[in-house]
VMD Tcl script that draws the C-alpha trace (Angstrom):
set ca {
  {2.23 11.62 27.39}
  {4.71 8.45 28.62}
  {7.63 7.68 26.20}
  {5.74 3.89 26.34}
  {2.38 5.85 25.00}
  {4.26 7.25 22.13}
  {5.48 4.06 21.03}
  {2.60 2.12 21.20}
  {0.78 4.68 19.27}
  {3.40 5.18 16.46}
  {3.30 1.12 16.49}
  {-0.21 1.04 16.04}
  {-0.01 4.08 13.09}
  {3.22 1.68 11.17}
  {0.94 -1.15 11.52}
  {-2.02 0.13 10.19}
  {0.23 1.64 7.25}
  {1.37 -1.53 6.58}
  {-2.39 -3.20 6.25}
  {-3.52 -0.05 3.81}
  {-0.76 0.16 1.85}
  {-1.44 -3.12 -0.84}
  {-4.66 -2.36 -1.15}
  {-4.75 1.41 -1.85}
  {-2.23 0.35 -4.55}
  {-4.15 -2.09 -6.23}
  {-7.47 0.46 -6.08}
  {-5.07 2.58 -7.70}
  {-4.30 0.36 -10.94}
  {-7.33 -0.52 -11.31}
  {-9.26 2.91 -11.31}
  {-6.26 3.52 -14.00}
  {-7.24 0.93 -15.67}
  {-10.63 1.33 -15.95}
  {-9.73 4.78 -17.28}
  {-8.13 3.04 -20.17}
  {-10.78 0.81 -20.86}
  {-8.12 -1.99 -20.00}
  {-6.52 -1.79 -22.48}
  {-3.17 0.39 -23.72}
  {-4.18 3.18 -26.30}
  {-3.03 2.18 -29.48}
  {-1.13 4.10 -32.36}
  {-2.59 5.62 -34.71}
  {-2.37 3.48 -38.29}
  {-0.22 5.61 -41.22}
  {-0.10 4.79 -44.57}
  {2.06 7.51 -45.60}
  {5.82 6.72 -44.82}
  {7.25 10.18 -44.81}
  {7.57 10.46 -41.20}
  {7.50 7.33 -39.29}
  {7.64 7.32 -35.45}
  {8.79 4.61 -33.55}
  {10.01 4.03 -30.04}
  {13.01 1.89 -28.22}
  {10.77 2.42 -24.87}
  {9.88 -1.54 -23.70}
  {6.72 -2.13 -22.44}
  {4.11 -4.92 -21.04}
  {0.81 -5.35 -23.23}
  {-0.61 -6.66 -20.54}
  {0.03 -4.42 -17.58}
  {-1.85 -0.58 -17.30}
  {-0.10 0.61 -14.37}
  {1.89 -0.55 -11.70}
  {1.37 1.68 -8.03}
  {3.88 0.85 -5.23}
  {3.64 2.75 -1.54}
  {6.48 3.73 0.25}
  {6.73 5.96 2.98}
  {9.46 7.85 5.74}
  {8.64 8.55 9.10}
  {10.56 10.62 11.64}
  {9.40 9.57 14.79}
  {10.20 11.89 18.19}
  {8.90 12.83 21.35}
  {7.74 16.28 20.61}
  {7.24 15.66 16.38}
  {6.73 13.21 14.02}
  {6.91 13.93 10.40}
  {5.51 11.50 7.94}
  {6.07 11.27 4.18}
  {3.59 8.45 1.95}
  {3.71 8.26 -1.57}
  {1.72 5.96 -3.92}
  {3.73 6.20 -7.09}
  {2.31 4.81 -9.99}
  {4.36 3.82 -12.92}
  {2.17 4.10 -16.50}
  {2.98 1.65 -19.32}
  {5.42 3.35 -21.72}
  {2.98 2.98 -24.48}
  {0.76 5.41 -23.12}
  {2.99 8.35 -23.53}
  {4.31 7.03 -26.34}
  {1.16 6.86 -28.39}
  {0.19 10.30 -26.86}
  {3.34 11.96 -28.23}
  {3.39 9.59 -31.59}
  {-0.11 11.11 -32.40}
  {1.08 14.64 -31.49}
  {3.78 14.41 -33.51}
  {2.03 12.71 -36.72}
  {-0.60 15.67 -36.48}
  {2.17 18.08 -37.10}
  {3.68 15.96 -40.25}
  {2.77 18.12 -42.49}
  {5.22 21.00 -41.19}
  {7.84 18.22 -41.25}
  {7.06 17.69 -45.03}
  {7.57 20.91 -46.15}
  {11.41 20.30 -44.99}
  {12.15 17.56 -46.26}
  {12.46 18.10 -50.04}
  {11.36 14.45 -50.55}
  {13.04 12.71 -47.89}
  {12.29 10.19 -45.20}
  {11.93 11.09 -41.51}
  {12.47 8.22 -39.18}
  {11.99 9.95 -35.81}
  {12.73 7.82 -32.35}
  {11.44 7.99 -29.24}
  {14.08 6.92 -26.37}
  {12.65 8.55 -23.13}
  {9.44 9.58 -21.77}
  {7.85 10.67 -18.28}
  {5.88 7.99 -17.29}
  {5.74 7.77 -13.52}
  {3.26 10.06 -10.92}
  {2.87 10.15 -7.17}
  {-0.19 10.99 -4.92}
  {2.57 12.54 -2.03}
  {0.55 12.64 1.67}
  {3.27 14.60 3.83}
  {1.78 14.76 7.74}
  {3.37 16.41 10.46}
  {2.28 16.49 14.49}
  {3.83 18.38 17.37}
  {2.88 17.08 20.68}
  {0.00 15.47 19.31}
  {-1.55 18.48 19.35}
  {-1.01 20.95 16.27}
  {-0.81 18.91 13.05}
  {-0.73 19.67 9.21}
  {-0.88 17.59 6.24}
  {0.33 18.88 2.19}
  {-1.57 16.93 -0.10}
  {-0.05 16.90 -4.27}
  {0.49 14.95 -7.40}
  {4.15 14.83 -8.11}
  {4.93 13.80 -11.64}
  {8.95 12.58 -12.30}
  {10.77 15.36 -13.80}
  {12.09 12.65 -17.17}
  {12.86 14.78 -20.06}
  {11.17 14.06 -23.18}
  {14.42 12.02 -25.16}
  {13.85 11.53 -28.93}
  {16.47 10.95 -31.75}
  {15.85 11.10 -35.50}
  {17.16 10.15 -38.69}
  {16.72 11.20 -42.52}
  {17.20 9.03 -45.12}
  {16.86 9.13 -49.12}
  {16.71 6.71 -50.71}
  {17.20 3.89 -48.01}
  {20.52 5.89 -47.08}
  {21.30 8.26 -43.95}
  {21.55 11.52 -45.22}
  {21.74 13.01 -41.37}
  {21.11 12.13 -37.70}
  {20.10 13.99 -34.64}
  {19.22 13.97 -31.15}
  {16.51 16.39 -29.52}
  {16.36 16.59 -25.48}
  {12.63 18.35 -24.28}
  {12.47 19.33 -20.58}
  {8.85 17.88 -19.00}
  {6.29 20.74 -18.55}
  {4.39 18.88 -15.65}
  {4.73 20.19 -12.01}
  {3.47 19.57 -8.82}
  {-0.25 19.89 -8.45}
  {-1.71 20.36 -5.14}
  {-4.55 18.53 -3.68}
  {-7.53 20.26 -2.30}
  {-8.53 19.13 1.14}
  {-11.37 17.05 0.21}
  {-10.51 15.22 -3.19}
  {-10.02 12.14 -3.32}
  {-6.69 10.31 -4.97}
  {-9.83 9.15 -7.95}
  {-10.05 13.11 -9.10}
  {-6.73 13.79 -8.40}
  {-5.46 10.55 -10.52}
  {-8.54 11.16 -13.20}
  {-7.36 14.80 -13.10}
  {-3.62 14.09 -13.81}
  {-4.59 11.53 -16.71}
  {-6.30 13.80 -18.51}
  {-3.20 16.77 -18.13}
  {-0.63 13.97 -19.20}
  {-2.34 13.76 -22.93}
  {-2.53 17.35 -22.83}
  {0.85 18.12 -21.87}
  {2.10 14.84 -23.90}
  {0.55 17.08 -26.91}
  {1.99 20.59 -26.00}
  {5.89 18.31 -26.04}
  {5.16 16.87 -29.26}
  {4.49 20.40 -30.73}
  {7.88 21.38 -29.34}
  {9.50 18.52 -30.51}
  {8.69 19.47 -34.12}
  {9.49 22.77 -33.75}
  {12.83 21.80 -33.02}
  {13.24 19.50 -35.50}
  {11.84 22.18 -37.77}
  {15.06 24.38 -36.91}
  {17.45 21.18 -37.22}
  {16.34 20.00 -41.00}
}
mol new
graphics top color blue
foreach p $ca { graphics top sphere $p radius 0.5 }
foreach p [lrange $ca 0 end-1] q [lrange $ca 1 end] { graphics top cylinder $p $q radius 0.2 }
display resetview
């Protein structure tokens, strides 16, 4: 194949990129939304004051999910290598309800310790972001191979806390939780809709397994 081939194909694959992109992204938010029902999750209502959860995270009320595309391309004569990501950013409150309810399901443990104290616990940090990675690569046009996964950020789990008696601070604290997700691979066939649908569904799950160590070491710390 002509160097002037090559080009004109690798101009017609950016260009074609470039039309996709948008769109895919908006699909994106709104599958996530719909997910949601449109609406962020809210927190669960306490009446008992005991331990109160909060968060410093800011959000938008109004916004779901936000996707962006981005991609890096290595374009040579003999092999191209292509890297597309659709990364889509989840409002804060998500996670933060998630782990909020984890955590408030566990109160009672946190009780027991603290001989009729108050626990103000704060969440700072949470992993909130995913990608749908698409990494192609060609040689001569010829022999080609694509990895398909879900790439979730690596963001520790960041929460400080506070006890108080009597309206006064008694003792203070900070508790850093490494993020269980990992990479998931793709299979062949499914779509970014199960893979997304799939990856919602592990993020309360594994939102739940953090809050459960996030007690535990508060447990050791009271």
């Amino acid at each position: 194949m002509s160097k002037q081939a090559s080009s004109v194909i690798i101009a017609v694959l950016i260009l074609f990129s470039s039309l996709t992109s948008c769109n895919t992204a908006q699909k994106i938010d709104t599958y996530v939304a719909g997910q949601f029902n449109h609406k962020v999750p809210k927190p669960d209502k306490r009446t008992d004051s005991t331990v109160i959860v909060n968060s410093t995270i800011p959000s938008d009320p109004n916004e779901i999910s936000r996707t962006v595309k981005t991609w890096k391309n290595l374009f040579l004569l003999v092999y191209w290598k292509s890297d597309y990501r659709h990364t889509c950013t989840l409002n804060p409150a998500i996670g933060v309800n998630y782990l909020r309810k984890g955590i408030y399901q566990q109160s009672n443990k946190l009780k027991q310790k603290l001989k009729g104290q108050q626990l103000e616990i704060t969440i700072e940090q949470i992993p909130h972001t995913v990608a749908i990675v698409d990494k192609t690569h060609v040689v001569l046009l010829i022999i080609s191979w694509d990895k398909y996964y879900v790439e979730p950020e690596p963001k520790e789990i960041v929460v400080s806390y506070k006890l108080l008696q009597n309206g006064m601070e008694t003792r203070t604290g900070k508790i850093t939780v490494d993020n269980i997700q990992k990479n998931k691979a793709m299979d062949p066939f499914q779509s970014w809709k199960k893979a997304m649908s799939a990856y919602l569904g592990r993020y309360y799950g594994d939102a739940t397994d953090m809050s459960r160590t996030i007690v535990n070491k508060l447990m050791e710390e009271l």
